[in-house]
N, C-alpha and C positions, 0 to 999 in steps of 0.2 A: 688708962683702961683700953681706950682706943688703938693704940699702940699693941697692948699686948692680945687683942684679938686680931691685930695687923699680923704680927708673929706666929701666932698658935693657927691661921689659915695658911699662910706660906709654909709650917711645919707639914700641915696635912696635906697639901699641894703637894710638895717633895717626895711627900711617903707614898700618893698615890702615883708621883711618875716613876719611880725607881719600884715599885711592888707592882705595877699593873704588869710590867711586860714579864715580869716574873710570874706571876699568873697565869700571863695567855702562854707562856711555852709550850709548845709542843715537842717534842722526840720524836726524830726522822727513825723510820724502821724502814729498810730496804729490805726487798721480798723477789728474789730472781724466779726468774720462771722459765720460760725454754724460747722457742720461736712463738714470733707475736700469732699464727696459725695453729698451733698445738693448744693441747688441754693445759702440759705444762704450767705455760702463761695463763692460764683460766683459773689454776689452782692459786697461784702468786695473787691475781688480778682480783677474785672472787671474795677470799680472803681480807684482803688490805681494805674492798668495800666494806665490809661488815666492820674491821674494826674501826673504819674510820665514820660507819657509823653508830655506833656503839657507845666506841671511846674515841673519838674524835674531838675532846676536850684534853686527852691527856699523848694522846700519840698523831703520826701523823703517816699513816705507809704511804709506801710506795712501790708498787708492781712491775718490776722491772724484767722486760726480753731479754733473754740470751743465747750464749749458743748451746748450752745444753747441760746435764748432768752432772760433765767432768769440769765442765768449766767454773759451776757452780760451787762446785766441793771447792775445786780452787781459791775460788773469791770470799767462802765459808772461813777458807785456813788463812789469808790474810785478813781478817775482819771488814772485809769490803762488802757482806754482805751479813744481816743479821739471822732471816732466814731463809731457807730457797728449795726447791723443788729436785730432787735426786731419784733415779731408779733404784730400786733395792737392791738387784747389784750392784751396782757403781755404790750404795752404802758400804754392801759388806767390803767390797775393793777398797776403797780409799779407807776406811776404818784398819784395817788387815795389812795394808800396805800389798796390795797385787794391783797387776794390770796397770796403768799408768801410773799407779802410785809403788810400783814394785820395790821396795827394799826401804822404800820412803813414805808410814802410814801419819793419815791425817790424825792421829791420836786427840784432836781436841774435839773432831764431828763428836757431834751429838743429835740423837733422837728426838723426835718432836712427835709426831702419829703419820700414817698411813691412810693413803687416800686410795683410790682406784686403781683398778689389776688393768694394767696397759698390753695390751697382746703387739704378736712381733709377727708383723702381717709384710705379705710380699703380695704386693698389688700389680696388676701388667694391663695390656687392652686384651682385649678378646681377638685383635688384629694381629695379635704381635707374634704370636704362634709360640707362645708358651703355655705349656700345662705342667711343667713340672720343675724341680728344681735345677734338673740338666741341661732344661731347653736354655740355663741361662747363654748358654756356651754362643760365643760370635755376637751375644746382645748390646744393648747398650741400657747399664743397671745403675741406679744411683744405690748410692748405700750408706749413704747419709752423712753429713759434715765432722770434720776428727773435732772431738769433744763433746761429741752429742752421746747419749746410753744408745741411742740407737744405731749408732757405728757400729762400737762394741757388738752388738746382738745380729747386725750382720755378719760381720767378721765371725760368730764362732756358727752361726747355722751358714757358711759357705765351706770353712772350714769341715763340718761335720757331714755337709755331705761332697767332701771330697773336691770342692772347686777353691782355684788360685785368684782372685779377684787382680792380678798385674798381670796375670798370664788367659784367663779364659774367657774374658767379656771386656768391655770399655767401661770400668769403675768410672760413675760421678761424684761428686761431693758438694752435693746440692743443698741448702737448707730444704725443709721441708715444701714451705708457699713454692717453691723454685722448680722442685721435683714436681710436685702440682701440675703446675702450669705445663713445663716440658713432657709430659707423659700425653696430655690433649695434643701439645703442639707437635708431638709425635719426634722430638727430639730425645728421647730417651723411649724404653720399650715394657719398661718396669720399676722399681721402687721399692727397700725395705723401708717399715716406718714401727715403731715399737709407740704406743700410742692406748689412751683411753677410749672409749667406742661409746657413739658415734663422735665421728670426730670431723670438721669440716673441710679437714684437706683431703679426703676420701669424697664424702657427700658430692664436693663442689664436680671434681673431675667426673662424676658419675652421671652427672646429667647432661656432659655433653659426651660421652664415649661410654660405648658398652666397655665393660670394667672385668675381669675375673682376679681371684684372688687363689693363690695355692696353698691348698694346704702346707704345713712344717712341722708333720708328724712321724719322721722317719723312726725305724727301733734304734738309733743315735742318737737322734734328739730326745727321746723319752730317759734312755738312759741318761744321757748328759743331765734332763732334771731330777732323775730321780737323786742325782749324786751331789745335789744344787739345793739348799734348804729354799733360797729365795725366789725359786722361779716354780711355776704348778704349768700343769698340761691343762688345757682349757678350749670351749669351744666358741666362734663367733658363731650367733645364732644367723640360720637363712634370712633375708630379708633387712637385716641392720643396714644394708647399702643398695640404691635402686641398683637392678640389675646381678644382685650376689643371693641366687635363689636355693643354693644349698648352706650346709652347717661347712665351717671352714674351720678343722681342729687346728689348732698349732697350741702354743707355747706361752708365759707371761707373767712380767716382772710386776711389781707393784709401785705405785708413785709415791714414794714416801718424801714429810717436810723435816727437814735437819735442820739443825745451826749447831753453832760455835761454842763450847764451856765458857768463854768468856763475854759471852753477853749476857746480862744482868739475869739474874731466877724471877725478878718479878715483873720482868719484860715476857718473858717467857709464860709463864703464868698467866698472866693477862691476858694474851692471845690463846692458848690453851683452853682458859678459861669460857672466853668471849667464843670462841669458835665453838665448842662444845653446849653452850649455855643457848647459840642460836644455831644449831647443826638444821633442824628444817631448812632455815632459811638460806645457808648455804647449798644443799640438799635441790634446792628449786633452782638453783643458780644455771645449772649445767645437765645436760643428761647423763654425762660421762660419771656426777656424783649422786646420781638417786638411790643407787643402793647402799649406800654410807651407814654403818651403824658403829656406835662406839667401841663394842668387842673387835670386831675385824680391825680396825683403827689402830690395835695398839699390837698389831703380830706385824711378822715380814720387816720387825727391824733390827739390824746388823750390830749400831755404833750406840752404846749404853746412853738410856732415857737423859736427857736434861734436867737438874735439879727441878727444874721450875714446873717441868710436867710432870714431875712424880709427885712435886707438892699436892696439884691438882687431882690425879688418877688415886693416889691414896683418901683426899677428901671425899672421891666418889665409890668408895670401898673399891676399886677397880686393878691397886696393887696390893 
């Protein structure tokens, strides 16, 4: 008898070493977001908290910087990433096969929701003797890192209004924190940045240098959106930045979450779910998402929903 309660403990010993670690597993969910400076990375970042505290029994994110939108879709199309952070252009592009994706589309993106309308601000000093888009001419302009949505966004408002960025100013290709810093340090004379509002690489340069911002409302650029589903005319209000004491109209994309058809519907769902189920508390996370509401959430996207969120949106009569 003693024997056989020797055996039937050593059975349950086994079963609880080989079933606990099966238990505690977690699933890594990698979540890209843009430069660790941007709202990008706040979206990635903000997210992954919540669901790791939520579900933080059954997943485990992870918020990870990158260099931006295009590089994102990239790492989306080899399953290097589960979800990540995209401009609504750069969706409709990589979905469509245009622009870097030109002849070659990412056919597996898939749609997740819509976060915050990022405007495509060109910021300079007050010193630097620009007021318009032409004073870029003889400046020294960053225009942001190739692979960022906000390359792309300068590339076509230089284009549009008629300037050569290899031929009429000293292009940078600055991360953002990078362009920051150089615009105080007076190594650079101005900055495009495609961006959620407020946002802290603006705020920070603001408090040590008078700042102006140009408007990007030309009758080109308005045209250019009218003929663009993903992009609206929009206006920074006065005041969003010390020192930016008028309204600054220009132009803007929205920050939409993608991923891949090939990651699971109920991965997918989950966070969907989780995000939606505590939208307040995401909501408080950031300024850039206080005006978050679930209707706006599910417009402005290019590359067809993901199983796993229509499961969700149709439980919420929402599709």
């Amino acid at each position: 008898m003693v024997g056989g309660k020797w055996v039937l403990a050593l059975a349950i010993a086994l079963g609880l070493m080989f079933s606990a670690p099966q238990a505690m597993a977690k699933q890594d969910v990698l979540f890209g977001g843009a430069a660790i400076t941007g709202v990008y990375y706040q979206v990635a970042l903000q997210i992954s908290n919540i669901m790791n505290k939520h579900m933080g029994d059954k997943y485990n994110y992870i918020g990870r910087p990158t260099g931006g939108s295009v590089f994102n879709i990239n790492a989306l199309d080899r399953v290097a990433f589960d979800f990540a952070v995209a401009q609504s252009d750069r969706n409709w592009q990589g979905y469509n096969g245009a622009a870097d994706w030109d002849g070659k589309p990412i056919t597996g993106l898939r749609s997740v929701f819509s976060m915050h309308p990022e405007t495509v601000m060109l910021v300079t000093r007050k010193d630097a003797g620009i007021n318009s888009l032409e004073d870029l001419k003889g400046k020294r302009v960053n225009i942001g890192n190739p692979g960022s949505g906000q390359r792309g966004n300068a590339e076509d408002v230089l284009r549009l209004y008629g300037l050569d960025y290899t031929k009429d100013f000293s292009a940078e290709q600055l991360q953002q924190n990078e362009a920051s810093r150089a615009l105080v340090d007076q190594k650079i004379d101005a900055f495009f940045y495609t961006v959620g509002n407020p946002s802290a690489t603006i705020e920070e340069p603001a408090q040590s240098v008078d700042l102006m911002m140009i408007p990007i409302n030309s009758d080109a650029i308005k045209a250019f959106v009218a003929e663009h589903p993903y992009y609206i005319m929009t206006t920074i209000p006065a005041g969003t930045y010390h020192g930016i004491d008028q309204d600054i109209e220009t132009y803007a994309v929205t920050a939409t979450v993608v991923t891949n058809e090939a990651v699971a519907e109920e991965v997918v769902y989950d966070m969907v779910k989780t995000v939606f189920d505590n939208l307040e508390e995401l909501k408080a996370s950031h300024a850039a998402f206080r005006n978050l509401n679930p209707e706006e959430m599910l417009q402005g996207l290019s590359a067809p929903f993901h199983p796993g969120a229509v499961k969700y949106y149709k439980e919420k009569g929402w599709m």
